[in-house]
N, C-alpha and C positions, 0 to 999 in steps of 0.2 A: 249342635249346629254342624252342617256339612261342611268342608273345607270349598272355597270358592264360588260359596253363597253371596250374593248380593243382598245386604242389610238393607231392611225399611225401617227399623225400628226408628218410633219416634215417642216420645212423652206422651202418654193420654190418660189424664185422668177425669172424668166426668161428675162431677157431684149431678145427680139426677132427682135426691130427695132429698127435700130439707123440711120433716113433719114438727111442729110445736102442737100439742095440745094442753088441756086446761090441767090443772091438780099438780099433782107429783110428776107427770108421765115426760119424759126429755126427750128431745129431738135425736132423731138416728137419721145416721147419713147412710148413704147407700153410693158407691161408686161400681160403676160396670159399666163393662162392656160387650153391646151384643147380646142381651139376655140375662136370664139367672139360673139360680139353681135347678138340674135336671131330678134333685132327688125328691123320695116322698117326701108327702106334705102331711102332719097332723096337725101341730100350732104354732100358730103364729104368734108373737109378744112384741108388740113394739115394730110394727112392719117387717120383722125378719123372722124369717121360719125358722125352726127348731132341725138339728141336724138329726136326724134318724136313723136309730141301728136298728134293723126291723128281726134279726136273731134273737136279742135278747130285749127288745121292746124297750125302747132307751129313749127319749127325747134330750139334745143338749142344744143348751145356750149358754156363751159366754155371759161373765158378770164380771162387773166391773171393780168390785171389791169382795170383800170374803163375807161379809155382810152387807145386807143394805137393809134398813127397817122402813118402813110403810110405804111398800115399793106398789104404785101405780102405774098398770101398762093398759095400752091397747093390745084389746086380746080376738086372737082371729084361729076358729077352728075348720077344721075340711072336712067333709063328707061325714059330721055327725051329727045330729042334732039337739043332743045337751053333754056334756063335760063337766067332769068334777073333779078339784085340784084339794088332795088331801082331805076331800070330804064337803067343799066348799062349791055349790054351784057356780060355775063361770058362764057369766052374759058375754053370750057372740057380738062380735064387731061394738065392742063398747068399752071404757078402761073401767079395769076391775080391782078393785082396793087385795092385792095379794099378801099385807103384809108383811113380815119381815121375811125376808127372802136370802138363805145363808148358801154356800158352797158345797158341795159332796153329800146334800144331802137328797136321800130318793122321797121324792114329792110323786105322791100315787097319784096318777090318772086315769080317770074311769068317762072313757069314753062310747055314747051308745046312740045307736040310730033303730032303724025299725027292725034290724036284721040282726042285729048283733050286738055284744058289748064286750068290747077291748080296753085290758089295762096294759096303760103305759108304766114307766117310773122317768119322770122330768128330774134332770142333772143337772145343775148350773156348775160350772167351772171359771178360774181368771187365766184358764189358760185359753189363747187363742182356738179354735177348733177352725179346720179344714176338712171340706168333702168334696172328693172327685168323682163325678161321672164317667162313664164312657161304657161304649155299646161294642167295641172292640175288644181284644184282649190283649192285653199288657205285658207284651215279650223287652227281652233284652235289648232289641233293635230293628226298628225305627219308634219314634215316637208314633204313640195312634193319639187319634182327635179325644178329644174330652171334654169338659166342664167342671173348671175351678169355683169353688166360696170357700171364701175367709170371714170368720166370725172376729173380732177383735174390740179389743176396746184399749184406753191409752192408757199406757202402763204406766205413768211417772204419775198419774195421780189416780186417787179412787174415785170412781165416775160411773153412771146411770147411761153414759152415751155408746149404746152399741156400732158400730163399724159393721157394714158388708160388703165384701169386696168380691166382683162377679168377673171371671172370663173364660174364652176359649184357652185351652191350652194342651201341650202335649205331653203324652207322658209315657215315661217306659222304666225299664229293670236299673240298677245302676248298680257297678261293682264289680267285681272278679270273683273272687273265692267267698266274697259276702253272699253269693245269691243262691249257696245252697243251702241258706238258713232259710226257715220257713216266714218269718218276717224281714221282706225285703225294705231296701232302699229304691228310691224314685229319683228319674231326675225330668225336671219341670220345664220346659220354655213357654212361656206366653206367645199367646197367638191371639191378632186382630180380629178374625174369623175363621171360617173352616180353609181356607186358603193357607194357610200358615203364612201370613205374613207378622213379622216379630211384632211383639207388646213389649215399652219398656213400662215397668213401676216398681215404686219403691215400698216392694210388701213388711208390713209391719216398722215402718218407719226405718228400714234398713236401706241399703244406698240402692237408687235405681238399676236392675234390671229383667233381661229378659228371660235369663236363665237361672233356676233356682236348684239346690238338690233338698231330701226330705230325705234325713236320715235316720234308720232305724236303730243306731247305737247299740247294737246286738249286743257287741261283747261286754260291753261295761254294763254290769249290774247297777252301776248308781246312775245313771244314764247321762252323766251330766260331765265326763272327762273332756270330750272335742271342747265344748263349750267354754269351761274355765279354763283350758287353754289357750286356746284363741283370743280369750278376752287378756289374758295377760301378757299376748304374745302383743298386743294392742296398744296395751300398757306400756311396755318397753320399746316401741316406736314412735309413743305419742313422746317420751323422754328425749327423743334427739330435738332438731331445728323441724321445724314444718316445712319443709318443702318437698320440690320434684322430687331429689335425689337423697334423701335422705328421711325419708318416712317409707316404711317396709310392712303392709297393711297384711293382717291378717284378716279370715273371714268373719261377718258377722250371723249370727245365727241364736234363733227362736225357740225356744221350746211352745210345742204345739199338739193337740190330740187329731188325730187323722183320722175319717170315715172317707171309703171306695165304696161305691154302688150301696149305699144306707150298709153298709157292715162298718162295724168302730173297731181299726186294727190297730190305737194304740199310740203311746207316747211318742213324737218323731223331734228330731231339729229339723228348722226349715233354715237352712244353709245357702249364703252366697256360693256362687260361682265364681271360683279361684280361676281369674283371667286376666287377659290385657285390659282389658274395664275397669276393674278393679284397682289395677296400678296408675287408670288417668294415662291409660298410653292415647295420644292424636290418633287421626285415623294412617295417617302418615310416620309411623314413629319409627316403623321399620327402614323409612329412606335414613334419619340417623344411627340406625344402630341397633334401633330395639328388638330384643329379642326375649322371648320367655321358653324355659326348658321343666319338664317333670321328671322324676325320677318315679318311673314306673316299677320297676323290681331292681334286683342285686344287680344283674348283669352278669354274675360270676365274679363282682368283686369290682366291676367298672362302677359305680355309683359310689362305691365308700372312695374311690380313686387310687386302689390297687391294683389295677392294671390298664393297660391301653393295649387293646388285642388290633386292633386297625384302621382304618381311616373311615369318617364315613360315609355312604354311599349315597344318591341320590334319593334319599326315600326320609320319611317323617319319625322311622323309631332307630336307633342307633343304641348300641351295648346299654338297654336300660333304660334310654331317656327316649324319654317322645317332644317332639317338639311343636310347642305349643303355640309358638307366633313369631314369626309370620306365619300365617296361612296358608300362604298361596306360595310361597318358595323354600327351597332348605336352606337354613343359615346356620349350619354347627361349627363355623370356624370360631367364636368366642370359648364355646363346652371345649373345643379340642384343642386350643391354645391351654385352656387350664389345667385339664386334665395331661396333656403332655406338659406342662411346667409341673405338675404334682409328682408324677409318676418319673420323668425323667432327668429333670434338671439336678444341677450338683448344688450344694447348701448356696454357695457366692451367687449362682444364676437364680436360684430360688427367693432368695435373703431381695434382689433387687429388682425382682418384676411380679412377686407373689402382688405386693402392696396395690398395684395398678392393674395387677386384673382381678380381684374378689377384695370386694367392702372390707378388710378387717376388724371394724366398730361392729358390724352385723355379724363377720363371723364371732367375735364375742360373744354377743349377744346368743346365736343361735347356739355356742357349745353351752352357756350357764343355762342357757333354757330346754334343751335334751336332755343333759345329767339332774339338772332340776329334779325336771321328770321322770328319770332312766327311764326317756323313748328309746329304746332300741333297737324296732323297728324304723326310728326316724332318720339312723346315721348314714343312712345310704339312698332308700325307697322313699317316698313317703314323702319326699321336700320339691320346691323348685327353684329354680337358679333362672332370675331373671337381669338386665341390663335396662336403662331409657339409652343411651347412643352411645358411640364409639370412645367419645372420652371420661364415660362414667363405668365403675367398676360391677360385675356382676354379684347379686347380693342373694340370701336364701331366704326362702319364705317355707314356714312351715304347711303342713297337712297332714289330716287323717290323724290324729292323736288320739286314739282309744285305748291305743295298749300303754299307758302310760300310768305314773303315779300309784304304781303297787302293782299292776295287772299285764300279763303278756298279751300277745296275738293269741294263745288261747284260753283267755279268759285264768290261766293260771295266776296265782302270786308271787309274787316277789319279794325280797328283803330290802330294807333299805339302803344297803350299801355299794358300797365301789364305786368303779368310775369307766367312763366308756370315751371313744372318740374312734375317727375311721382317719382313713392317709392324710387327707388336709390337715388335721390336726396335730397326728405325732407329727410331721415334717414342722409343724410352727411350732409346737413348743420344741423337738430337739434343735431346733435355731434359735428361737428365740427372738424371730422375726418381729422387729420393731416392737423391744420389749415385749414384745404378748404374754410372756407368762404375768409379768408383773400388774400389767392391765387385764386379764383375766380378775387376777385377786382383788386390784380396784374395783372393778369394775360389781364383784361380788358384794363389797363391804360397800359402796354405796349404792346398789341396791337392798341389799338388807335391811336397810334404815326404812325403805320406803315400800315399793311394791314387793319385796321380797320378805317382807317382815310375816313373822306368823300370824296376825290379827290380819294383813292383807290378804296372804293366801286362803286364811277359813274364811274371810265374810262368803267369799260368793257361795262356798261350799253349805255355808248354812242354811243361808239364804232362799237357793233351790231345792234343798234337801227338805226345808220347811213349806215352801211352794208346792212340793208332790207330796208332803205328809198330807196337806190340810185339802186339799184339794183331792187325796183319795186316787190318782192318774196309778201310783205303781199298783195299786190291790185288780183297777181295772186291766193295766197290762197282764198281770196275774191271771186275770180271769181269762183274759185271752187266748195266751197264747199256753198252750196245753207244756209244753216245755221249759219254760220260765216261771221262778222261783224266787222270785228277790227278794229279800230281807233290808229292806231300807234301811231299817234302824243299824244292824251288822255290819253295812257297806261302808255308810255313816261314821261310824265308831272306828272301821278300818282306813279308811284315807285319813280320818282327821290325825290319828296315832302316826299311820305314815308320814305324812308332811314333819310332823315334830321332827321324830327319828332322822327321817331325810336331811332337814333343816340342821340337828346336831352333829350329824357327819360331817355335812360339809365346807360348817364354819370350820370344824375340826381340820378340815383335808386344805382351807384354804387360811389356816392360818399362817 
């Protein structure tokens, strides 16, 4: 979004199909808007087309379990005139008894008209599939026009019911030093029509909006670090009271396989946008106070809060941080009140104004959850520091966690040990501000009992690691991307060892 843009967005979701036919075959919803899919077409299952990689002659469709046995579709082909699935003649525009019908496995298609005959191999996956269109080209910046589908189905149960979700939307590069990797990252706005006027939805049952990112989780070999981050960063906000000022939301985000122009490029997260939306700010939130800040790089040391080089000037980035809202005016008097209480105040000025300008339950929170990790990248770069008004304190949200939990920013290893923090931190623990050291320790030992526990950290690791074994997603990134190697099972075996090790340290270091 432009700064100074005028929002339309409003809610629109359209149920446009609702098909029931006879036997096994279940009803598929269709929501869109404006259209559908701009990609080839070979088969149709169940009123939704098959997503198409036309390089390696691929047809995918989401399933809705890793199994489904005497699976009945309506079945719809284009421009052939007889098809055969594994050997089995398929009747056009009719539903066809397929059988039991399993996940990752390649179902040969032999597709023939008077001119020719083309074999496909048909893929069913449970993981969501997205494919974008667009007749542009896909730079860094601005967004060019396109055409979104979402294949999906609902994941808290196993289900026959396919989901398609259709629109315009925009799409460009996203990232800094990520975008000289040959799989990139994307970032998404919905659009009503070619117009750009905003689309809000809530894709994949995540909270409404307009702005989505798809990330390519380059560095992390197990693809899967942002994500159990995030989801525990979740975890330990859903633990405070539920409200305005005291729930500290991290992003929610999807694993998904991505085709652009019928090319299939591969595993992505499809990621909320870390914004004032996201925190439930009014449209007014800035008349009280509100404000949100990012920590884009070091700064030379301004972002861990080791120095304060000078005041800031009329403009939207300042030593490191960019400011993310308000929009339309600077507000860095809260960042520079802190940051000059960090960097300059004496322990007694420190000791009695730290408390009322930065959360200390969240900065808790946020140091056991960096060292957790040893993000390293996280103690400076990487976070933001948001506010709701003038008499609530500013709190930190995480982001970008891939180099974490064993792995640097270059994909290198790590050990499990030591211990990390930037200036806000030594300053509170050599004070000692409002017992923090001791509420750090608490604060460790009853989360240990619960989400910190080792059975809490591995489930979701399993979880997904079992998700892309059986579903086959890391052999096709493999095949993809000519520089990528991933050993799932090695990846596997190394975070789960890591978390232990981690975990013994630091009972150790806090007892």
């Amino acid at each position: 979004m432009k700064r100074f843009e005028v929002r339309y967005s409003r809610l629109l979701i359209l149920i446009t199909t609702l098909l029931i036919l006879n036997g096994c075959y279940e009803e598929q919803i269709i929501e869109s808007i404006d259209g559908e899919s701009k990609g080839v077409k070979i088969l149709r299952i169940n009123q939704i087309d098959g997503f198409v990689d036309i390089e390696d002659q691929l047809i995918f469709f989401t399933l809705g379990a890793d199994t489904i046995q005497s699976f009945s579709s309506s079945i719809h082909f284009y421009d052939y005139e007889s098809m055969q699935m594994d050997g089995k003649d398929l009747i056009n525009d009719q539903v066809n008894e397929l059988g039991d019908i399993t996940v990752n496995y390649p179902y040969e298609i032999i597709a023939k008209n008077a001119l020719k005959i083309d074999t496909f191999r048909l893929v069913f996956t449970r993981l969501p599939l997205i494919h974008i269109t667009t007749s542009d080209k896909i730079v860094d910046d601005p967004k060019v026009l396109s055409n979104i589908s979402i294949q999906y189905c609902d994941e808290n149960k196993d289900s026959r019911i396919t989901y398609l979700f259709n629109s315009y939307a925009g799409i460009e590069y996203r990232g800094a030093s990520s975008l000289r990797y040959d799989k990139k990252s994307y970032g998404i706005e919905l659009w009503k029509n070619k117009y750009e006027d905003d689309y809000i939805s809530p894709l994949l049952g995540m909270r409404p909006g307009e702005d989505w990112i798809l990330d390519a989780m380059y560095i992390d070999d197990l693809r899967m670090r942002n994500k159990i981050s995030f989801e525990l960063w979740e975890k330990m906000s859903a633990l405070h009271n539920d409200s305005l000022y005291t729930v500290y939301p991290g992003i929610q985000c999807k694993f998904v396989e991505l085709l652009i122009n019928n090319n299939y490029v591969g595993l992505y997260s499809l990621n909320e946008k870390l914004d004032e939306k996201l925190l439930r700010f009014s449209d007014y939130q800035y008349v009280q106070g509100g404000v949100m800040y990012k920590a884009v790089d070091w700064g030379d040391g301004a972002t861990t809060f080791d120095i304060y080089s000078s005041d800031p000037q009329n403009a939207f980035y300042w030593d490191g941080w960019e400011l993310i809202y308000p929009e339309h005016d600077t507000a860095w008097t809260p960042l520079m009140k802190l940051r000059k209480l960090i960097v300059f105040s004496n322990d007694q000025d420190f000791n009695e104004r730290i408390e009322s300008t930065i959360d200390l339950g969240n900065a808790i929170d946020y140091y056991l959850y960096i060292n957790l990790m040893l993000a390293y990248d996280n103690r400076g770069k990487n976070t933001y520091l948001a506010r709701y008004s003038e008499q609530s304190p500013l709190f930190i949200i995480p982001w970008d966690l891939e180099a974490t939990w064993g792995i640097n920013w270059d994909r290198s290893r790590n050990n499990s040990n030591g211990m990390m923090n930037n200036h806000l931190y030594e300053r509170l623990i050599e004070t000692n501000t409002g017992d923090f050291n001791n509420k750090i320790k608490e604060k460790w030992l009853e989360y240990r009992s619960n989400i910190l526990s080792e059975e809490a950290l591995l489930q979701p690791i399993n979880e997904y690691y079992h998700l892309m074994k059986n579903n086959g997603v890391i052999d096709r990134e493999n095949s993809r991307w000519d520089n990528v190697n991933i050993d799932l099972d090695g990846e596997y075996i190394f975070i789960t060892e890591w978390i232990i090790e981690r975990l013994e340290y630091l009972d150790n270091y806090f007892e």
